[in-house]
Rosetta silent file (secondary structure, phi, psi, omega in degrees, C-alpha in Angstrom):
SEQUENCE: XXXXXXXXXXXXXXXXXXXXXXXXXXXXXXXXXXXXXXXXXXXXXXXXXXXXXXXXXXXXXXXXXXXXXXXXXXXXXXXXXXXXXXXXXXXXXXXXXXXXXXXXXXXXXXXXXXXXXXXXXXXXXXXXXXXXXXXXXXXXXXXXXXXXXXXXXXXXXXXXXXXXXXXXXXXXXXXXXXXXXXXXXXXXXXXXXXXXXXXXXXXXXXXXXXXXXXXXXXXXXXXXXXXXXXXXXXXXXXXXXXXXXXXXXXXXXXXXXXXXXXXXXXXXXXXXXXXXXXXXXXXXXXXX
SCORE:     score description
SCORE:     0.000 S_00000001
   1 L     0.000  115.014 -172.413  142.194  174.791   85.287 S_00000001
   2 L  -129.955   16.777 -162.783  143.859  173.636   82.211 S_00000001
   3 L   -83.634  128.842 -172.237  141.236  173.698   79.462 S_00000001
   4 L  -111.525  102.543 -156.627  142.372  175.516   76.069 S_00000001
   5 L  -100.407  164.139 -174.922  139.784  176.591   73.162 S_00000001
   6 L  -107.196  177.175 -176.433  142.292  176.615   70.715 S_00000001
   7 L  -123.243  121.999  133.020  141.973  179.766   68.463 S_00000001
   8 L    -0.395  -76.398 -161.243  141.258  179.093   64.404 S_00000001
   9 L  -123.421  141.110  148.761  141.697  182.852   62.707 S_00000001
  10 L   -19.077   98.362 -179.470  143.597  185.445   63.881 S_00000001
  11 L   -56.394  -82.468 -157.007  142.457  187.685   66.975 S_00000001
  12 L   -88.932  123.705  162.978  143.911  190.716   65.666 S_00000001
  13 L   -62.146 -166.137 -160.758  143.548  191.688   61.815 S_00000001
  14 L   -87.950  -39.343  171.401  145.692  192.887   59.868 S_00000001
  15 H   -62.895  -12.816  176.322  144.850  196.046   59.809 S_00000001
  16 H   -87.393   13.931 -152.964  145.390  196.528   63.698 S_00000001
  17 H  -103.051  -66.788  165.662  148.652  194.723   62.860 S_00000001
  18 H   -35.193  -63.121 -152.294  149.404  198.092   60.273 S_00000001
  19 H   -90.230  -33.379  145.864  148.089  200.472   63.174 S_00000001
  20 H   -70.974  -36.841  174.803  150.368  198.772   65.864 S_00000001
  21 H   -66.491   -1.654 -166.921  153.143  199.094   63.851 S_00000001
  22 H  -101.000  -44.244  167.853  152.598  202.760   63.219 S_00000001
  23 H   -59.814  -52.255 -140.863  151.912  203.135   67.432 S_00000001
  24 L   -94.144  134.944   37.214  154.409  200.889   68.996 S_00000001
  25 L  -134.737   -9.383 -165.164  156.084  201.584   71.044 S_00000001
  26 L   -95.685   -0.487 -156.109  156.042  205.111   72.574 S_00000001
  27 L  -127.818  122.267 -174.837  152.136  205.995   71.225 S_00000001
  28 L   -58.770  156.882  174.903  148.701  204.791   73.084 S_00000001
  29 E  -172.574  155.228 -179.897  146.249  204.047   70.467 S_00000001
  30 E  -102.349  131.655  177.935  142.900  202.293   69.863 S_00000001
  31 L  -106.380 -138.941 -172.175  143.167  198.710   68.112 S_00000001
  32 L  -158.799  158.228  170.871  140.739  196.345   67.582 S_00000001
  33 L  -146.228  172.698  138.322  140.094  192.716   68.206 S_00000001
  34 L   -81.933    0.010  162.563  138.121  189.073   67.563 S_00000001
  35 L   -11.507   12.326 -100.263  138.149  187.493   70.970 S_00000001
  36 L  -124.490 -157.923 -161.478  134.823  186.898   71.460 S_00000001
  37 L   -51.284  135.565 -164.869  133.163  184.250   73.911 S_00000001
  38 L  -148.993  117.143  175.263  136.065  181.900   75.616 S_00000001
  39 L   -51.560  -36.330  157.036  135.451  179.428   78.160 S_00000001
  40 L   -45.644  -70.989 -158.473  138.250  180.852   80.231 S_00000001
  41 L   -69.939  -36.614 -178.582  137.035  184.200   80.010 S_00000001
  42 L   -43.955  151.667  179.240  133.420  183.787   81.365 S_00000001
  43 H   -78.759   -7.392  172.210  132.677  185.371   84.744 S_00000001
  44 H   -75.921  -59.982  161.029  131.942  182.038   86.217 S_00000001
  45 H   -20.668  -70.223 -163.288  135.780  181.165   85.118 S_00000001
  46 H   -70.303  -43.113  176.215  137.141  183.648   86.086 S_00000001
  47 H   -60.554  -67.267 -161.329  135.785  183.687   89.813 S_00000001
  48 H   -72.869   19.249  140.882  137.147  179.655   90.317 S_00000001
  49 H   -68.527  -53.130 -166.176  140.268  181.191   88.616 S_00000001
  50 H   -70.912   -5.143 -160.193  140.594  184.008   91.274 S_00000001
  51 L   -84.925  -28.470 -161.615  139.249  181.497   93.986 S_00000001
  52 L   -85.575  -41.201 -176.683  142.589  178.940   92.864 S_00000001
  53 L   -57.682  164.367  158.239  145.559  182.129   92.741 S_00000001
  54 L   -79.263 -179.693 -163.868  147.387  182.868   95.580 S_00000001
  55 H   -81.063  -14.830  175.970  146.731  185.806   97.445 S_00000001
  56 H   -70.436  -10.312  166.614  149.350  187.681   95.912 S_00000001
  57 H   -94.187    3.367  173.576  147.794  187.467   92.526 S_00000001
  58 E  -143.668  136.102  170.510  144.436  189.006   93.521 S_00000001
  59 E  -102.006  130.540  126.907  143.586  192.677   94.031 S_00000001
  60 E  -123.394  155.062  171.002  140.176  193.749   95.099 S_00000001
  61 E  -172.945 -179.289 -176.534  138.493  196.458   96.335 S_00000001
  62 L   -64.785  126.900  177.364  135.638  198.823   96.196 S_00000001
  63 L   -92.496   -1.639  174.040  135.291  200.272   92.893 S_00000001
  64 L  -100.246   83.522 -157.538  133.801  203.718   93.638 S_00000001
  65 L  -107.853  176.524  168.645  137.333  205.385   94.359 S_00000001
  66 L   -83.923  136.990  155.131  138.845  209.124   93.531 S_00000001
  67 L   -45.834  -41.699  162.095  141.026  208.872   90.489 S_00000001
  68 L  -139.929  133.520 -165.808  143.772  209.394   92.751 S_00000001
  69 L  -120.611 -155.709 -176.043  144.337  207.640   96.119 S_00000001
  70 L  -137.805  142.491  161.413  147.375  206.440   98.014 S_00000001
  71 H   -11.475  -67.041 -131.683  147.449  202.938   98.447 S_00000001
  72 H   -90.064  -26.001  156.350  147.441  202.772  101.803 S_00000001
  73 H   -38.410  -32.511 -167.188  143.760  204.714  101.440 S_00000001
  74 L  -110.044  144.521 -157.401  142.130  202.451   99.768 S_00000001
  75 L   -95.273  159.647 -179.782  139.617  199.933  101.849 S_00000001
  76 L   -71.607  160.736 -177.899  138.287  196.419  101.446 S_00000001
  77 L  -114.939   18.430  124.381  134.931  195.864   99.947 S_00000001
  78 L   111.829    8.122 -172.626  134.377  193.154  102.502 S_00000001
  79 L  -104.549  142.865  127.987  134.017  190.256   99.968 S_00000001
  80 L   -43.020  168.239  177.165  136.199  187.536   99.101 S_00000001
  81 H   -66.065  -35.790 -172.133  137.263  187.088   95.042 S_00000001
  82 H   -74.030  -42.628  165.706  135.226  184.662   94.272 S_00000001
  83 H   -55.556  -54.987 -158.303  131.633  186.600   96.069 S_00000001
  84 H   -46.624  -53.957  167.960  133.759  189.620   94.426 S_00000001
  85 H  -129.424   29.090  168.431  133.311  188.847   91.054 S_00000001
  86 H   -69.761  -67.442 -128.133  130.182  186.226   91.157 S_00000001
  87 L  -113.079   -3.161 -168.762  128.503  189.567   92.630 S_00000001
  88 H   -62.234  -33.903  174.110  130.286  192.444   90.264 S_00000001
  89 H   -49.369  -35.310 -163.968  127.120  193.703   88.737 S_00000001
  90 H  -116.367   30.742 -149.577  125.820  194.936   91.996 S_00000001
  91 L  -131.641  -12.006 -167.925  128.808  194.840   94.608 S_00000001
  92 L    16.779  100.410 -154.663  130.240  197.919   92.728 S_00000001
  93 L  -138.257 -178.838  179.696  133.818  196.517   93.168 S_00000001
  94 E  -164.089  107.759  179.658  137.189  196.574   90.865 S_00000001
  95 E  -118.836  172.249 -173.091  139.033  193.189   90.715 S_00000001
  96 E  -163.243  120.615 -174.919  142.108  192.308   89.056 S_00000001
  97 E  -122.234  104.779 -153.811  143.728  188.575   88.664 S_00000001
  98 L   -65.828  149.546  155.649  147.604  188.965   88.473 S_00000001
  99 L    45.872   63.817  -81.802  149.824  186.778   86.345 S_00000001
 100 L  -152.245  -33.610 -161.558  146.607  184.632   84.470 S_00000001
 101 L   -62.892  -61.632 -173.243  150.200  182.583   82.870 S_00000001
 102 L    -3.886  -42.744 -154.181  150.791  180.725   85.932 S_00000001
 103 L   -86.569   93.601 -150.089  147.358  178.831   84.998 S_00000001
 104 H   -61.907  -18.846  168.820  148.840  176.490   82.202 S_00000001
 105 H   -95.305   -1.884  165.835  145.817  177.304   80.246 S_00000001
 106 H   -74.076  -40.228 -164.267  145.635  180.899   80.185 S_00000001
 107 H   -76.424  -25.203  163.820  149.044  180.963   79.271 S_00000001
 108 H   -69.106  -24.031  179.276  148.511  179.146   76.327 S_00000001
 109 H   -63.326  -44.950 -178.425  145.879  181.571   75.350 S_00000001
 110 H   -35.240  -57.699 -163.998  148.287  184.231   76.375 S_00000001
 111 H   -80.243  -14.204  134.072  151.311  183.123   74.080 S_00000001
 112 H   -43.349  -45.239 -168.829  148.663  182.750   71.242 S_00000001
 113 H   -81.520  -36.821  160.217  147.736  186.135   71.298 S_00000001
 114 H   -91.419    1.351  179.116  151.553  187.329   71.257 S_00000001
 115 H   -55.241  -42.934 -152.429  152.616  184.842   68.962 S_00000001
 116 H   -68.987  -59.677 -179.181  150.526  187.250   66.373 S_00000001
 117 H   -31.491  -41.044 -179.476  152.009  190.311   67.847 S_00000001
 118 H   -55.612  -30.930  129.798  155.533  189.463   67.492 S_00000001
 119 H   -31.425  -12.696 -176.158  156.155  190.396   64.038 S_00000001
 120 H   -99.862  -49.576 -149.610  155.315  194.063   65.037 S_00000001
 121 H   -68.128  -55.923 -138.572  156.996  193.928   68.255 S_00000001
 122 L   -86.470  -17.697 -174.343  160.436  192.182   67.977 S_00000001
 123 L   -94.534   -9.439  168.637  162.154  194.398   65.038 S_00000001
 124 L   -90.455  -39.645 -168.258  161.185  197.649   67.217 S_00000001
 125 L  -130.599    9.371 -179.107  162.215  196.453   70.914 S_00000001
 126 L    77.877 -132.563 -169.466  163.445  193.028   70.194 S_00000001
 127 L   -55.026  119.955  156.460  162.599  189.726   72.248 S_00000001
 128 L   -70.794  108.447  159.230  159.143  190.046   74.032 S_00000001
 129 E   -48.558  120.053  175.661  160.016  189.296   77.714 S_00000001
 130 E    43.994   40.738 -178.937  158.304  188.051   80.557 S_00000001
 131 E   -16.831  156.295  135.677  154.896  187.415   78.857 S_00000001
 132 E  -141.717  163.232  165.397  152.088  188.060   81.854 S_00000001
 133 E  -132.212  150.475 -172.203  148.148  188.669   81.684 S_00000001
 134 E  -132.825  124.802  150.002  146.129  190.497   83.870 S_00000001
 135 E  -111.099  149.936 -173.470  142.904  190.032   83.794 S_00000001
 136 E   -88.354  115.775 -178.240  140.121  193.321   84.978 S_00000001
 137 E  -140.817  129.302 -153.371  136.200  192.488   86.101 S_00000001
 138 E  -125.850  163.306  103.833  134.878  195.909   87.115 S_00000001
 139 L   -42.897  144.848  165.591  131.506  196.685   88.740 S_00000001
 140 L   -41.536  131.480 -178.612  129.246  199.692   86.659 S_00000001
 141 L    45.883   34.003 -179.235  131.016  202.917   86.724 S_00000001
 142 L  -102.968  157.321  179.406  134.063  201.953   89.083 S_00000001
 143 E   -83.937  108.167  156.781  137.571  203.820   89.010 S_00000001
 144 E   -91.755  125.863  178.560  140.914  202.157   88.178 S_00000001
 145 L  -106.129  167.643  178.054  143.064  205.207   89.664 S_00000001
 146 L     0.466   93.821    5.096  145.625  207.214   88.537 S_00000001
 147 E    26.114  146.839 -161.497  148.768  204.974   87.529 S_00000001
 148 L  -119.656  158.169  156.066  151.477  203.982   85.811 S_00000001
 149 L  -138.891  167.136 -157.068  153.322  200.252   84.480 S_00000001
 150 L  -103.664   -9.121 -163.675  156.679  198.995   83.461 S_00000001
 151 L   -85.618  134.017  156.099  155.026  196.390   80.917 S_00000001
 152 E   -74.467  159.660 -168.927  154.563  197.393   77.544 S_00000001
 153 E  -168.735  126.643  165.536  150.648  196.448   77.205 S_00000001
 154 E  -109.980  154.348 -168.743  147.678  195.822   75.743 S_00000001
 155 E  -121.989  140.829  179.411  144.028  195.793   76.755 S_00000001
 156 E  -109.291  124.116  170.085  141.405  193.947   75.254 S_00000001
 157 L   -85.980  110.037 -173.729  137.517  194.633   76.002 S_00000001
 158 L   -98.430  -61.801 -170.941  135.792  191.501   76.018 S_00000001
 159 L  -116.421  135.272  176.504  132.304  192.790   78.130 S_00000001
 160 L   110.785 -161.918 -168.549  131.125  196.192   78.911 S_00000001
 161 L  -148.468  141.557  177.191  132.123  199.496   77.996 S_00000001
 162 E  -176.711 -157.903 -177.307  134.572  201.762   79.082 S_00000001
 163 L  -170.373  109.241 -172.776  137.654  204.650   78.570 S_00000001
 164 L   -80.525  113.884  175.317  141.049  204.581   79.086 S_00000001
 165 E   -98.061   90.362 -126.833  142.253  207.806   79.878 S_00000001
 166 E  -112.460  111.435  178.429  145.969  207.599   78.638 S_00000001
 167 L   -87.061 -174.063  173.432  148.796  210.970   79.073 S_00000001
 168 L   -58.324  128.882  177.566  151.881  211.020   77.404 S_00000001
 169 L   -88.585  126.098  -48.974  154.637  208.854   78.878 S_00000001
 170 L   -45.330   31.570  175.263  157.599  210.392   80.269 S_00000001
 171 L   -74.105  109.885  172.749  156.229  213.801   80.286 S_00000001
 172 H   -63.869  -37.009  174.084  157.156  215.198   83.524 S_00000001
 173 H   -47.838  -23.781 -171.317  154.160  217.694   83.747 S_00000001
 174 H  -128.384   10.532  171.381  151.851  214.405   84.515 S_00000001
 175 L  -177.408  119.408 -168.800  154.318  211.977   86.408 S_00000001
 176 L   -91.571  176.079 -172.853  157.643  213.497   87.771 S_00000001
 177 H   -94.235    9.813  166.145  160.633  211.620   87.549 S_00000001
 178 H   -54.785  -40.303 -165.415  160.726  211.385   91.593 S_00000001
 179 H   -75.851  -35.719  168.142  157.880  209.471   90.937 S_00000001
 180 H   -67.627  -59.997  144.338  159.566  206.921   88.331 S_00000001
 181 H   -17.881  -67.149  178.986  162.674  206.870   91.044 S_00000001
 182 H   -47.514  -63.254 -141.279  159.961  205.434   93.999 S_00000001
 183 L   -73.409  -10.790 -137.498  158.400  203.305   91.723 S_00000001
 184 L  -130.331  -40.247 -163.016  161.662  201.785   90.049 S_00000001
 185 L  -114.516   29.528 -175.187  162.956  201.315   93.067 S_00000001
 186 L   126.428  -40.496 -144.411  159.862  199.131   95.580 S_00000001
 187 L  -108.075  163.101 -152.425  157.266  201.598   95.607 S_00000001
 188 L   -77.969  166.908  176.757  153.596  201.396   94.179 S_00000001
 189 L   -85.744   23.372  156.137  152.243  202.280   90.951 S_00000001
 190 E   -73.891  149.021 -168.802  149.735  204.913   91.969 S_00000001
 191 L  -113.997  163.167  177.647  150.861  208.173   91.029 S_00000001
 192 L   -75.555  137.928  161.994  149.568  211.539   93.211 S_00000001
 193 L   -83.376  150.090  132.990  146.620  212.996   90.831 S_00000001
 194 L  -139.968  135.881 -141.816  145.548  216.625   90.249 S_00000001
 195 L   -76.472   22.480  173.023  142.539  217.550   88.350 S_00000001
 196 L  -104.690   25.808  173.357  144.785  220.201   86.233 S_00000001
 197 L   -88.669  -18.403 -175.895  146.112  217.335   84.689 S_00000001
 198 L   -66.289  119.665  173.392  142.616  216.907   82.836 S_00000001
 199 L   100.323    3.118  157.424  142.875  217.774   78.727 S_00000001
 200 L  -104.144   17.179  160.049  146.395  216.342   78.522 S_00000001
 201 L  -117.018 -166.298 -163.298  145.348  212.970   77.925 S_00000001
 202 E  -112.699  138.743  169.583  144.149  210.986   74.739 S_00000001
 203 E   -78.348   63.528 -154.289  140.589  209.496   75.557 S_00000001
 204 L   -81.308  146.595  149.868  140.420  205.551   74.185 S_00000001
 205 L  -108.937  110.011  160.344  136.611  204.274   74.336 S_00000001
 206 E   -59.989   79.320  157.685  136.222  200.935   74.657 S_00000001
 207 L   -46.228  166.442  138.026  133.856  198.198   73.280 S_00000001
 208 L   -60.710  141.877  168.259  133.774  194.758   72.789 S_00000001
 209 L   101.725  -22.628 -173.269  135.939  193.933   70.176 S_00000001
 210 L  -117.329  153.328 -176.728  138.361  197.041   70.705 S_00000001
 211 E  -138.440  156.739  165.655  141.609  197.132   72.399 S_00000001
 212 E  -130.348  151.336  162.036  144.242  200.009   73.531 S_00000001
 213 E  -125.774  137.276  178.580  148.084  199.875   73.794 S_00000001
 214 E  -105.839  158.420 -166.134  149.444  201.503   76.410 S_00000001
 215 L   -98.915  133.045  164.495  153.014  202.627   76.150 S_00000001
 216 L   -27.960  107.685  175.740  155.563  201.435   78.949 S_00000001
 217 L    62.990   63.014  167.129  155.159  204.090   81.976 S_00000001
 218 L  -117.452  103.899  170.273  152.326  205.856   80.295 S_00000001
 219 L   -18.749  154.981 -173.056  149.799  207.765   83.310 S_00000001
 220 L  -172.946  152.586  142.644  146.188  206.434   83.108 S_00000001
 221 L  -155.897  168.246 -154.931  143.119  205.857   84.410 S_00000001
 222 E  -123.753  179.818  176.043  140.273  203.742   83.594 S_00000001
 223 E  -145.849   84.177  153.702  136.337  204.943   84.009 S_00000001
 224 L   -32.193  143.718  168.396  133.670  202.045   83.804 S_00000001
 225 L   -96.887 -162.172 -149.926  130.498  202.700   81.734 S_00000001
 226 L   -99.533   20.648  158.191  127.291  201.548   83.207 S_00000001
 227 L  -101.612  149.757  178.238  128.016  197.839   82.663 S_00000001
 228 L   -86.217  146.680 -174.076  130.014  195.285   84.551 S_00000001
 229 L  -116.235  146.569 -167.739  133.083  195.143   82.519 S_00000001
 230 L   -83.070    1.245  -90.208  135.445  192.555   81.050 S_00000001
 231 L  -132.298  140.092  167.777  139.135  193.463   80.342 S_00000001
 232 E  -117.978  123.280 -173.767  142.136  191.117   79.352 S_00000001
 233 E  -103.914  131.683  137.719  145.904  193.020   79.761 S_00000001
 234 E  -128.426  135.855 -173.197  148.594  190.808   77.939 S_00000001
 235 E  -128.453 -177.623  176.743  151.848  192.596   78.468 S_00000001
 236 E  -161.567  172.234  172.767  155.796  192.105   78.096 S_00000001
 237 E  -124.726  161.289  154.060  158.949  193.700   78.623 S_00000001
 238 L  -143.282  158.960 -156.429  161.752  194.316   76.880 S_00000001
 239 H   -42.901  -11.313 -175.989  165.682  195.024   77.074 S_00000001
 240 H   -90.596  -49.727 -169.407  164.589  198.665   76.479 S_00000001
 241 H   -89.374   -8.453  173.614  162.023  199.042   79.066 S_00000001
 242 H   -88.340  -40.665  -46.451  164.205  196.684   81.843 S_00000001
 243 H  -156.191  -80.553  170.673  166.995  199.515   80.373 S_00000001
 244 H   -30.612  -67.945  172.707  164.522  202.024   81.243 S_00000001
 245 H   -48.773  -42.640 -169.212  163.937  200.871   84.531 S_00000001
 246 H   -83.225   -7.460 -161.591  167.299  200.495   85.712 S_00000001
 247 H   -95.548  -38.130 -172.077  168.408  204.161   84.254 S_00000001
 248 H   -74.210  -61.851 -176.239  165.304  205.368   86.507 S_00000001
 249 H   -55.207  -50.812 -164.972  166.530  203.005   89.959 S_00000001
 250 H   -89.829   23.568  125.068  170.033  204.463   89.427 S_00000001
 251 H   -50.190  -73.783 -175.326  168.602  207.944   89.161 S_00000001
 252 H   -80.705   -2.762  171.954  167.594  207.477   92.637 S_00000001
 253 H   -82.570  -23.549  100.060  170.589  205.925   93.991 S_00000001
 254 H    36.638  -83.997 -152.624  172.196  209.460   92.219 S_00000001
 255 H   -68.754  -47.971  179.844  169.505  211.556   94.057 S_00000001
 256 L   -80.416   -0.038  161.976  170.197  209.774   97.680 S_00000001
 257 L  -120.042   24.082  141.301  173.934  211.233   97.342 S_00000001
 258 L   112.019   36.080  168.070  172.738  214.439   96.848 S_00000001
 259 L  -121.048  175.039 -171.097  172.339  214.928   93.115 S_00000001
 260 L  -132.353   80.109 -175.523  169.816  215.881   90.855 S_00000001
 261 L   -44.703  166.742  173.048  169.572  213.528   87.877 S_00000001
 262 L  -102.135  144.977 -172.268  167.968  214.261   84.722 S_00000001
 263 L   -29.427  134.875  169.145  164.852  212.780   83.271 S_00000001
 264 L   -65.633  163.697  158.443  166.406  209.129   81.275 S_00000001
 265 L   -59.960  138.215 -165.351  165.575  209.340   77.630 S_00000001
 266 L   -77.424  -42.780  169.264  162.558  207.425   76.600 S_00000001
 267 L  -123.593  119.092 -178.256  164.506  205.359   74.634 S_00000001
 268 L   -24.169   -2.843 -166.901  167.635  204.348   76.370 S_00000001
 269 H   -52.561  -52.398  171.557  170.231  203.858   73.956 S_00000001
 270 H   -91.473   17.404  164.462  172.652  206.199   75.483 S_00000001
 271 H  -101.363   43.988  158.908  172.118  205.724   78.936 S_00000001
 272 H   -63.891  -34.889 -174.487  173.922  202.120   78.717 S_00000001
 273 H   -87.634  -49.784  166.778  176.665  203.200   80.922 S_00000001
 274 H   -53.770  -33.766  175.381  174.071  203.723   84.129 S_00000001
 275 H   -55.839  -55.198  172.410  172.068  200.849   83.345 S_00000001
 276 H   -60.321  -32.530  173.296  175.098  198.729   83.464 S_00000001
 277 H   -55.072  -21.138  160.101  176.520  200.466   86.321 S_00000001
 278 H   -52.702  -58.236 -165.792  173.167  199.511   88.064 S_00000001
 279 H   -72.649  -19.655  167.295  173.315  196.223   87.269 S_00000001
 280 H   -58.212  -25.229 -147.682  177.082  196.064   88.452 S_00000001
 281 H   -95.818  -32.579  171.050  176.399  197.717   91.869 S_00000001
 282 H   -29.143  -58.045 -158.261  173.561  195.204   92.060 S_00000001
 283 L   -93.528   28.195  157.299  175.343  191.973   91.716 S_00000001
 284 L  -101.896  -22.098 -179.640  178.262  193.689   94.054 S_00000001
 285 L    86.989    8.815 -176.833  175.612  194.072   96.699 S_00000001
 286 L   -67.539  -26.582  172.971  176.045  197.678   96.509 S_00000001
 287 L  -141.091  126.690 -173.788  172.110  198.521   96.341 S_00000001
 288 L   -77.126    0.000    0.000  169.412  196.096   97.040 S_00000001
């Protein structure tokens, strides 16, 4: 699928342009957007999209979940992707179609949409990195649970309704930094939930037409409204958030010789001598 609408005017105005630069990078916030009908984007698309990835780019599963499960908990909804999200109104499902760039024409939408961004982005965290898109097709009222990501990222609500329930990011009270150690180092991005965690996050509502940015390794979860829902992620990294990452993996190589590192700094400046010392023991073969 290589078909491209090209886009005319700006998706995001200027004022969400103002109101990312006042957010990014450490603060979730609600933006706004023009996206609107895309040949790509249609639920017909999008199924002979998920029908074409490999299997490692499609997630599905039953969308009526706990906000927080363990992976290994949660069960097939017995469909393939393509029945999965042909079938989302009533199949009450949660699908998700990884890495959308691969697809040479997504990716041009993608690298449209950050082209705009990049004026915002690049004088706070520099180069945007490793463009990807995700896109989300939800069943009424299904559960994306409890989790965290390394991408900074934003999500755009093309159909439905819905509410991103976003905590603070590196706040230990809602994700410890054991948990940033697994995860840093192989292990998934579900985080353990507990419901006293409830009134320390910021509540985004979603529309068409509205967007949220989520901050690198900021807890979440998502809540469907009573519509099948729509959602386009385009995220990126940057030297501060791979920075991040590597201050968190060498935290747990720390922790496996019997110490007890301290949280990294959200932003990373002085922890330069463990990042590189990561990346040294790396390309020594010292840690995998």
């Amino acid at each position: 699928m290589t078909m491209h609408q090209a886009i005319a005017t700006p998706i995001f105005p200027a004022e969400t342009l103002d109101r990312m630069a006042e957010l990014y990078p450490s603060q979730a916030g609600l933006l706004h957007h023009r996206l609107d009908e895309h040949p790509l984007l249609s639920l017909g698309a999008l199924a002979t999209l998920g029908e074409s990835l490999p299997a490692g780019q499609v997630e599905y599963n039953p969308g009526d979940l706990p906000v927080g499960i363990r992976p290994e908990d949660v069960p097939s909804n017995g469909l393939s992707i393509g029945e999965t999200i042909r079938t989302i109104e009533t199949n009450r499902s949660w699908a998700v179609l990884k890495n959308i760039e691969t697809e040479a024409g997504y990716r041009a939408l993608l690298m449209d949409l950050l082209g705009e961004l990049e004026p915002v982005v690049a004088p706070r965290t520099g180069a945007m990195l490793m463009p990807q898109g995700f896109l989300f097709i939800s069943s009424p009222r299904s559960i994306t649970p409890y989790h965290f990501d390394p991408e900074h990222n934003i999500l755009l609500q093309l159909r439905g309704r819905k509410v991103m329930h976003v905590w603070p990011a590196g706040d230990e009270r809602f994700a410890d930094r054991r948990e940033h150690e697994r995860y840093h180092t192989g292990g998934h991005r579900n985080l353990p939930w507990q419901d006293a965690f409830r009134g320390g996050e910021q509540q985004v509502p979603l529309g068409p037409g509205d967007a949220v940015l989520v901050p690198v390794m900021a807890p979440h979860f998502v809540a469907n409204g009573d519509a099948p829902s729509i959602s386009l992620s385009i995220t990126w990294r940057s030297e501060w958030s791979y920075r991040e990452s590597e201050a968190h993996a060498a935290n747990a190589l720390l922790r496996r010789l019997g110490l007890d590192p301290a949280m990294p700094p959200r932003w990373p400046d002085y922890a330069r001598a463990k990042t590189v010392g990561w990346r040294i023991a790396r390309k020594l073969k010292l840690v995998s």
